[in-house]
BABA-212990 format. One record per atom (N, C-alpha, C): residue in one letter; atom name; x, y, z. Coordinates in nm, 2 decimals. Layout:
REM BABA-212990
PT residuo atomo      x      y      z
PT       A    CA      X      Y      Z
...
//
This chain:
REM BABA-212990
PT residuo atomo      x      y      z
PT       X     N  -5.12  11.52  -0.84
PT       X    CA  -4.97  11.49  -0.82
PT       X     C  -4.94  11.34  -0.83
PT       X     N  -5.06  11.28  -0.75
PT       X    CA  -5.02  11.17  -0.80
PT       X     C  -5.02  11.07  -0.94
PT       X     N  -5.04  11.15  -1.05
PT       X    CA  -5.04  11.08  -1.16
PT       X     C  -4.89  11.11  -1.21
PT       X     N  -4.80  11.23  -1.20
PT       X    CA  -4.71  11.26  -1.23
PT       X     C  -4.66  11.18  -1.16
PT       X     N  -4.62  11.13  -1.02
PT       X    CA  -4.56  11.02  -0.96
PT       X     C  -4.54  10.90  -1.06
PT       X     N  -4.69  10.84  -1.10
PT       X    CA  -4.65  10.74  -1.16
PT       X     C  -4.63  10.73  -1.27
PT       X     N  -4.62  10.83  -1.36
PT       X    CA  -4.55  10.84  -1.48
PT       X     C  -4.43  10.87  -1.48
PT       X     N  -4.35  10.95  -1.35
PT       X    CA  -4.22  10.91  -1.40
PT       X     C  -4.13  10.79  -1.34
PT       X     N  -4.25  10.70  -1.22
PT       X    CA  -4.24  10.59  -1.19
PT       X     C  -4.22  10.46  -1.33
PT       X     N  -4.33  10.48  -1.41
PT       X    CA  -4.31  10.42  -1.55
PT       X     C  -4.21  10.41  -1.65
PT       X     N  -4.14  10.56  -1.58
PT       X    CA  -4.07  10.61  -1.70
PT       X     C  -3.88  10.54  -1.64
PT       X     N  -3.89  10.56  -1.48
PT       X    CA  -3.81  10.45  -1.41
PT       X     C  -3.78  10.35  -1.43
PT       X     N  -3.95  10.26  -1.47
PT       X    CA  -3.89  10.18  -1.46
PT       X     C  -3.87  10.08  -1.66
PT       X     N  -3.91  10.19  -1.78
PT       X    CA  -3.89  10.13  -1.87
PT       X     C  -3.73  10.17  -1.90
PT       X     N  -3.68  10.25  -1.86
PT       X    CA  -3.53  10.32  -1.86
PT       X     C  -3.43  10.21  -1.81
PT       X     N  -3.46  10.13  -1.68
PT       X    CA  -3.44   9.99  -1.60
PT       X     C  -3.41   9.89  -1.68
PT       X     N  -3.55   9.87  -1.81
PT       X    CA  -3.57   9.79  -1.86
PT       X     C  -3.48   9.82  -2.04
PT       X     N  -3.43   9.91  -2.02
PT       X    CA  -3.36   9.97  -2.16
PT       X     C  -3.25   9.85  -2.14
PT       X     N  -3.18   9.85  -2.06
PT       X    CA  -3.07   9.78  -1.99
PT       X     C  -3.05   9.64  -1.93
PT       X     N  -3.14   9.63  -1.88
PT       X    CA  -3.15   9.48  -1.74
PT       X     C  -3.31   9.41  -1.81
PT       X     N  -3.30   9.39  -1.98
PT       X    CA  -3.44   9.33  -1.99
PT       X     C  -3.47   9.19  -2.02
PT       X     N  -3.34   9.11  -1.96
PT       X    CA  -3.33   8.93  -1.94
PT       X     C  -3.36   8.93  -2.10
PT       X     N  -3.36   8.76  -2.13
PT       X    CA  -3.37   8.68  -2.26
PT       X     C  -3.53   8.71  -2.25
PT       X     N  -3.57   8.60  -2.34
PT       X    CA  -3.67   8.66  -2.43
PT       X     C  -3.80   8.51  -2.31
PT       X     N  -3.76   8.45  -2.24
PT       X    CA  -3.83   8.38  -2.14
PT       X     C  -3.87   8.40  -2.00
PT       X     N  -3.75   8.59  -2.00
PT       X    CA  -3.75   8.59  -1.84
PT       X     C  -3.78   8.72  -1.88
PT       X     N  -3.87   8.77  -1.93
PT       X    CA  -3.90   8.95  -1.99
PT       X     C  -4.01   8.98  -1.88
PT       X     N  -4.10   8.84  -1.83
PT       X    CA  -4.21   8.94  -1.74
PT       X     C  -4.16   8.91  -1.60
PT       X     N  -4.06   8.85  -1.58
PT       X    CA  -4.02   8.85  -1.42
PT       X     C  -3.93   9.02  -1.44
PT       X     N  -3.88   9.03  -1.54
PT       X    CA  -3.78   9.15  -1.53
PT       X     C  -3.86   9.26  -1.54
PT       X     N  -3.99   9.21  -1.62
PT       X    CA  -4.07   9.36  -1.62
PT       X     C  -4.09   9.39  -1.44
PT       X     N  -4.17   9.32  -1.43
PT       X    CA  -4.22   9.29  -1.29
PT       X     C  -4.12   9.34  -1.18
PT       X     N  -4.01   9.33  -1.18
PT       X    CA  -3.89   9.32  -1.12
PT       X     C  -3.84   9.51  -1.10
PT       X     N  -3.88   9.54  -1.24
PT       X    CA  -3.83   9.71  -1.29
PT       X     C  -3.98   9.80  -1.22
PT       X     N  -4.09   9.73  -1.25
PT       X    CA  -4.22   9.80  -1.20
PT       X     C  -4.20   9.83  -1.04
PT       X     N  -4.17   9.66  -1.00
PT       X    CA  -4.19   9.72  -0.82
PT       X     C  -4.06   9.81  -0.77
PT       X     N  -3.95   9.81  -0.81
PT       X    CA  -3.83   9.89  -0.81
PT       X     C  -3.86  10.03  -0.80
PT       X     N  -3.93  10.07  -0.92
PT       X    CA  -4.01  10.21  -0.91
PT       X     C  -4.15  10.24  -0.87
PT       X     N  -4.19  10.14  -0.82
PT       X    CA  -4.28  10.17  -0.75
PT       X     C  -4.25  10.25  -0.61
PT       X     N  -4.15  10.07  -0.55
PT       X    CA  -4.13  10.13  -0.37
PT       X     C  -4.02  10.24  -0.37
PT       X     N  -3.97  10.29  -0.52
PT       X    CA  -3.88  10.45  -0.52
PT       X     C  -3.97  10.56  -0.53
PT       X     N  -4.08  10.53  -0.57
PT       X    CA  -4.19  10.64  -0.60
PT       X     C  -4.22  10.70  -0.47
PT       X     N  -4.29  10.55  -0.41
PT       X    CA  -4.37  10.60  -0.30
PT       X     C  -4.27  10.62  -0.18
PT       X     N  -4.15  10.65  -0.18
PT       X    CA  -4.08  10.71  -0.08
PT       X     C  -4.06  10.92  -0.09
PT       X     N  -4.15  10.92  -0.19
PT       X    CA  -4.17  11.06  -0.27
PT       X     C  -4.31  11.13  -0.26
PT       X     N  -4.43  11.01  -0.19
PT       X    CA  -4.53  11.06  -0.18
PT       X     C  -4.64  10.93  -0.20
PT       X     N  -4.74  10.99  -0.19
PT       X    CA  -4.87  10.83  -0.20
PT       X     C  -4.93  10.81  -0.36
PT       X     N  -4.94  10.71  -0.37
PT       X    CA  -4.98  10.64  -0.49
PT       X     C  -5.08  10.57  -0.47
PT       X     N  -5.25  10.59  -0.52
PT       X    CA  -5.31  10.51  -0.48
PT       X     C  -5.39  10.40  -0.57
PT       X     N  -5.44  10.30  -0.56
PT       X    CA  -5.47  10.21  -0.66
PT       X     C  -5.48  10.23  -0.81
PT       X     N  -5.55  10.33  -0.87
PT       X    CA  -5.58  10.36  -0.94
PT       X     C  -5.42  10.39  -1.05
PT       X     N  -5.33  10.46  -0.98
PT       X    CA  -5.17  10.51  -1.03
PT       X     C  -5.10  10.41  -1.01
PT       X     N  -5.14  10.28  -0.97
PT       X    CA  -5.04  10.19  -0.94
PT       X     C  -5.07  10.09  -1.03
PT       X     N  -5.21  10.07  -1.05
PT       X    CA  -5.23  10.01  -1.20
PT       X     C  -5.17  10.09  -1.33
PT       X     N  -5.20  10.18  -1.33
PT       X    CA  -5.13  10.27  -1.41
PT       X     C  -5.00  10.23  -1.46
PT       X     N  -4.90  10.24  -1.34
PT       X    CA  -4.77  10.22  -1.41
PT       X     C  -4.75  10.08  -1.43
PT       X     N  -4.82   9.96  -1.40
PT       X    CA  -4.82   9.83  -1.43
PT       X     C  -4.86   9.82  -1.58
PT       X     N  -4.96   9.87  -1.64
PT       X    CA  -5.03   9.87  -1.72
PT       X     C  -4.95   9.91  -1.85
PT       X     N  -4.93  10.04  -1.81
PT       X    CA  -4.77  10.14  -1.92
PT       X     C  -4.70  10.11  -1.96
PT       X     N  -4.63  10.05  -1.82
PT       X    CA  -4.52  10.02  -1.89
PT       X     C  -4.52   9.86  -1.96
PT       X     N  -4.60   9.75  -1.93
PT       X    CA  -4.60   9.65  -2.00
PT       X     C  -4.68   9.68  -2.12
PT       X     N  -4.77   9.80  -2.17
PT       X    CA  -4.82   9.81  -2.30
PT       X     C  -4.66   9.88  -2.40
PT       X     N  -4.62   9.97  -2.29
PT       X    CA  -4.50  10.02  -2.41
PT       X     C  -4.40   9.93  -2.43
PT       X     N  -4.38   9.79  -2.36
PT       X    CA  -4.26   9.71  -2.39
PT       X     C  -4.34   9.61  -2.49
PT       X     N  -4.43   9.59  -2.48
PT       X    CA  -4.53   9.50  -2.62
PT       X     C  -4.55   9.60  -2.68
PT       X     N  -4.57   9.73  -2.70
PT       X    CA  -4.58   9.78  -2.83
PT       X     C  -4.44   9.89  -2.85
PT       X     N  -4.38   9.88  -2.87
PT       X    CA  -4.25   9.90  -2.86
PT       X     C  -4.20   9.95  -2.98
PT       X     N  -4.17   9.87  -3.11
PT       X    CA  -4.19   9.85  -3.22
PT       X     C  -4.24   9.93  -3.27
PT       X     N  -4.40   9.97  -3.26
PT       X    CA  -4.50  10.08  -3.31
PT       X     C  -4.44  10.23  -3.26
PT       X     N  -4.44  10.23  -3.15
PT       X    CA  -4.37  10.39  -3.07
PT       X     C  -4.26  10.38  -3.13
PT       X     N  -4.15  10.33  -3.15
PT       X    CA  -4.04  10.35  -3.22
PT       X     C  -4.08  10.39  -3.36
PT       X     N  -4.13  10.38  -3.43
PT       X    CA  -4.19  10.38  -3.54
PT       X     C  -4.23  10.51  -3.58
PT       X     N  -4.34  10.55  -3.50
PT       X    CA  -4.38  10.73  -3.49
PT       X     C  -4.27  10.79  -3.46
PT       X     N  -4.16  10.76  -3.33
PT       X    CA  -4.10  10.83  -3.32
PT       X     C  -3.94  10.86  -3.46
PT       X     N  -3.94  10.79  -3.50
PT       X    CA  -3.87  10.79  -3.59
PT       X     C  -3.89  10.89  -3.74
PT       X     N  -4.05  10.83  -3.76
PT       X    CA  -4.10  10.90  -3.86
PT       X     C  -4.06  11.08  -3.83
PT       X     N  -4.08  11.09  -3.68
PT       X    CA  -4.00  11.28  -3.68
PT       X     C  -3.89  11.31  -3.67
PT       X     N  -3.80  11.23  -3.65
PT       X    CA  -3.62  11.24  -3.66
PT       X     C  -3.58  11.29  -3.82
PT       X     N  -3.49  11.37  -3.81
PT       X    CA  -3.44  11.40  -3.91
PT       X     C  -3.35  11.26  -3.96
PT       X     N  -3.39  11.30  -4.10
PT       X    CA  -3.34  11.16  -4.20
PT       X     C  -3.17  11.14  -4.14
PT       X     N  -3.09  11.21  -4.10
PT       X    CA  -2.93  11.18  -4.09
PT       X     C  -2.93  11.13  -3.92
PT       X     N  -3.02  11.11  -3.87
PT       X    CA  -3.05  11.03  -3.73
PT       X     C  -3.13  10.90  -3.70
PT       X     N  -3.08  10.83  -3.65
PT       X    CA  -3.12  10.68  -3.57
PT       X     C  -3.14  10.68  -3.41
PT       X     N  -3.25  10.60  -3.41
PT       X    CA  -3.33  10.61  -3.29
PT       X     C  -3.24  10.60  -3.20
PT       X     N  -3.11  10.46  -3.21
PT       X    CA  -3.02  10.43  -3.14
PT       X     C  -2.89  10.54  -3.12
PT       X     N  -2.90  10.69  -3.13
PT       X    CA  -2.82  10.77  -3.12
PT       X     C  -2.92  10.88  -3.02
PT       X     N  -3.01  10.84  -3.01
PT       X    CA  -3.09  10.94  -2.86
PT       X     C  -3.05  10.86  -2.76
PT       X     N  -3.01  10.95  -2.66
PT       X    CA  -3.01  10.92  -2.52
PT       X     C  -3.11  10.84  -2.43
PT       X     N  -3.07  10.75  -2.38
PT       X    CA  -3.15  10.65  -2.34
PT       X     C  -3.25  10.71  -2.26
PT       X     N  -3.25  10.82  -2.24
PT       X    CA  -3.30  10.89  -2.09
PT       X     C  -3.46  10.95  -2.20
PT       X     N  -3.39  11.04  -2.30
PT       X    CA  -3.45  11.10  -2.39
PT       X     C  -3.54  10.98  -2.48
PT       X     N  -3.50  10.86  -2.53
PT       X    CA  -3.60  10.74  -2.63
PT       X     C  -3.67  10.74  -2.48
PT       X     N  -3.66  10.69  -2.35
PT       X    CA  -3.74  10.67  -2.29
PT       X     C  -3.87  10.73  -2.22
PT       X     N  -3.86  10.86  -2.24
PT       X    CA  -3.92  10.96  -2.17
PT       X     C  -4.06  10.99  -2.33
PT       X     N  -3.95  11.00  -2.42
PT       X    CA  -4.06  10.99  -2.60
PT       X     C  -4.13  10.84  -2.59
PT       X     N  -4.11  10.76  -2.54
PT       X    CA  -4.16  10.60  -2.58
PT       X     C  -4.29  10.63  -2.43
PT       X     N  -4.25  10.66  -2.33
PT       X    CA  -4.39  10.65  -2.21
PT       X     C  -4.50  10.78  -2.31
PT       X     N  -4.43  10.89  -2.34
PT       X    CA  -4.55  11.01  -2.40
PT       X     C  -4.62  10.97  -2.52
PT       X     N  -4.54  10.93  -2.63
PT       X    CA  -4.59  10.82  -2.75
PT       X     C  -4.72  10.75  -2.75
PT       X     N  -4.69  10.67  -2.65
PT       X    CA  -4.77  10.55  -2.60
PT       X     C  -4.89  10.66  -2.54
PT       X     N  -4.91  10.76  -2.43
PT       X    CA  -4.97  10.78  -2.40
PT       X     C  -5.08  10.86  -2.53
PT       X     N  -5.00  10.91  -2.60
PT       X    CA  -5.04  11.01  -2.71
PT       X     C  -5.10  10.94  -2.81
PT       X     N  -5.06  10.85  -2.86
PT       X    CA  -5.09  10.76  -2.97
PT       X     C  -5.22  10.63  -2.91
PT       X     N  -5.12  10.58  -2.84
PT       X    CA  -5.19  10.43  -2.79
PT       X     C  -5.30  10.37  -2.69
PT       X     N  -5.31  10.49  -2.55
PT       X    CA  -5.33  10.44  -2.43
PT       X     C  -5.45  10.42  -2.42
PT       X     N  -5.51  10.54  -2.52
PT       X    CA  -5.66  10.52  -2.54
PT       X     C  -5.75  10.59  -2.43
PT       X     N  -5.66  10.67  -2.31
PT       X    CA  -5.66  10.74  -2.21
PT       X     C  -5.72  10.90  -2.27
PT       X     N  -5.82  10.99  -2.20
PT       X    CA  -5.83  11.08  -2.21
PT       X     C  -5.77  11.21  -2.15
PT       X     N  -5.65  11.18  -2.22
PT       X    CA  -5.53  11.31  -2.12
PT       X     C  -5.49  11.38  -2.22
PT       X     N  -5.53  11.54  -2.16
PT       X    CA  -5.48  11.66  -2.27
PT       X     C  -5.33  11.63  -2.30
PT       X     N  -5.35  11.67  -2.44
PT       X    CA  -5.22  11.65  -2.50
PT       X     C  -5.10  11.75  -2.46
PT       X     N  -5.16  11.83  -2.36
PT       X    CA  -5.07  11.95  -2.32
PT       X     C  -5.02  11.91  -2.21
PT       X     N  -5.03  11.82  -2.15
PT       X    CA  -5.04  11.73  -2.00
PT       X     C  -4.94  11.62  -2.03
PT       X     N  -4.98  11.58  -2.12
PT       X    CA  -4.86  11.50  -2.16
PT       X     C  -4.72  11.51  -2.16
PT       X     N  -4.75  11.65  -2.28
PT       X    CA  -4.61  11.73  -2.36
PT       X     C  -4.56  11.76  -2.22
PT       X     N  -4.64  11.83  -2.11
PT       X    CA  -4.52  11.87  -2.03
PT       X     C  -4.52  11.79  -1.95
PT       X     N  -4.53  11.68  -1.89
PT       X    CA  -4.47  11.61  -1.80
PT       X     C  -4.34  11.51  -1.86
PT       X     N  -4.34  11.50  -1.97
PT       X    CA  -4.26  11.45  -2.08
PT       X     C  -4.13  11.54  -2.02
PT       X     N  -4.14  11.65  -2.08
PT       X    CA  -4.04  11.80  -2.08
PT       X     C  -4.04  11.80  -1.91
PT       X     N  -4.11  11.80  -1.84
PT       X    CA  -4.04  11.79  -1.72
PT       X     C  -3.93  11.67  -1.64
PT       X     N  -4.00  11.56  -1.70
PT       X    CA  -3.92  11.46  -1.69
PT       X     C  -3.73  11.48  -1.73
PT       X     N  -3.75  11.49  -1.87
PT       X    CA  -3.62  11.56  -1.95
PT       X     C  -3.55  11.67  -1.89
PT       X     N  -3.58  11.73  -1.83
PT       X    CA  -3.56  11.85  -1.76
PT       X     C  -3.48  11.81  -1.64
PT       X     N  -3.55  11.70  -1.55
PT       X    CA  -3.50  11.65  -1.42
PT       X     C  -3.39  11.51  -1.46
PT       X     N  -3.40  11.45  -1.56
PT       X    CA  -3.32  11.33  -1.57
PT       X     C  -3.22  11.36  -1.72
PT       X     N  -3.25  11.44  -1.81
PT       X    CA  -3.22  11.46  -1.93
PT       X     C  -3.07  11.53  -1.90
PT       X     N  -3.03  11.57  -2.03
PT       X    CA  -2.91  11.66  -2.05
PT       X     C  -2.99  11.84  -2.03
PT       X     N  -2.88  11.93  -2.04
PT       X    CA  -2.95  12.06  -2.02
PT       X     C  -3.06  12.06  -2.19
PT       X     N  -3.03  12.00  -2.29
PT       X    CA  -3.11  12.05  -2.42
PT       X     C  -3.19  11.91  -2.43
PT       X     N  -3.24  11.88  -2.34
PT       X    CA  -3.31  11.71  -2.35
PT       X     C  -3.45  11.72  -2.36
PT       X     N  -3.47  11.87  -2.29
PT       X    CA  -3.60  11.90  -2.29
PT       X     C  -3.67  11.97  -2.41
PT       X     N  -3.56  12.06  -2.49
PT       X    CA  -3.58  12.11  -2.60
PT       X     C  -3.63  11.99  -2.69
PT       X     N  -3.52  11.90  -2.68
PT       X    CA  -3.56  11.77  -2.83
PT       X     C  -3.69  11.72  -2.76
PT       X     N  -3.73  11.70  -2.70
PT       X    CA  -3.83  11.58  -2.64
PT       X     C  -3.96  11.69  -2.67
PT       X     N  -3.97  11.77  -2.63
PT       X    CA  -4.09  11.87  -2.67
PT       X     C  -4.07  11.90  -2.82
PT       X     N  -4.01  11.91  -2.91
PT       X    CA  -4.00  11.94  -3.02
PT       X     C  -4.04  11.83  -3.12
PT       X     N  -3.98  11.68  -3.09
PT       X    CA  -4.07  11.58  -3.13
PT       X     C  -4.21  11.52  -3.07
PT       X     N  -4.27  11.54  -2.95
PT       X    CA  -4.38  11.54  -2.91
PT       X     C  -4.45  11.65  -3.03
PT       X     N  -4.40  11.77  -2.99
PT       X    CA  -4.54  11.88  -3.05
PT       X     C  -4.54  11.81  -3.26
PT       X     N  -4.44  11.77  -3.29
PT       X    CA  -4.47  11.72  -3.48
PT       X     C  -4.56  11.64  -3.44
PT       X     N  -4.52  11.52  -3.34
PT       X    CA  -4.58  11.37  -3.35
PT       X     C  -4.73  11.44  -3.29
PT       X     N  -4.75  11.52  -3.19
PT       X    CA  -4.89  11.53  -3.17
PT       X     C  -5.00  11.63  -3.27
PT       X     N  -4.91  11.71  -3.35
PT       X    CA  -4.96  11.79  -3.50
PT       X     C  -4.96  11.70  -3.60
//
């Protein structure tokens, strides 16, 4: 349970950082700033122990340096008459933590573990069809 905590702790706090991500000198106080935010919101939800707390430190500052690349996959499965910047910030964010985890992390986590805490995420923060799109480009990008 606790790993779902901190992935949608992650996913907290890169959604934070969609919005409130300072100039280009103050990016790791803000990271920093959005991590502990969702951290001490997490852990009012249950325990997080070292291991899940590096975790979301780690995540989310690999998905904000590699940023660029996860946009990039994710794009490659949008239909050609769509731009990244017309998904819901809730929805790029939720596809940018699974991306990373799928592509990048270098983490040994079934790909089915992913897809659905992704889709659950979307489900609880998304629109009613948030969960549909976000599983639908997970399962291309992970095929």
């Amino acid at each position: 349970m606790s790993r779902t905590l901190a992935r949608e702790a992650a996913f907290k706090a890169l959604f934070q950082l969609e919005f409130n991500h300072g100039e280009v000198d103050e990016r790791e106080t803000f990271e920093n700033l959005a991590i502990e935010t969702a951290i001490d919101d997490s852990l009012n939800f249950g325990k997080l122990n070292k291991k899940n707390l590096q975790y979301i430190q780690d995540t989310v500052k690999n998905v904000r340096a590699r940023v660029d690349e996860i946009d990039e996959v994710i794009k490659a499965h949008l239909r050609e008459d769509w731009a990244l910047n017309r998904i819901a910030a809730v929805d790029r964010n939720i596809l940018r933590l699974a991306v990373y985890e799928l592509k990048f992390a270098g983490e040994e986590v079934p790909i089915g573990v992913i897809i659905n805490e992704a889709v659950n995420l979307a489900k609880r923060y998304g629109t009613d069809d948030s969960w549909r799109f976000v599983n639908g480009i997970l399962d291309a990008i992970a095929n």
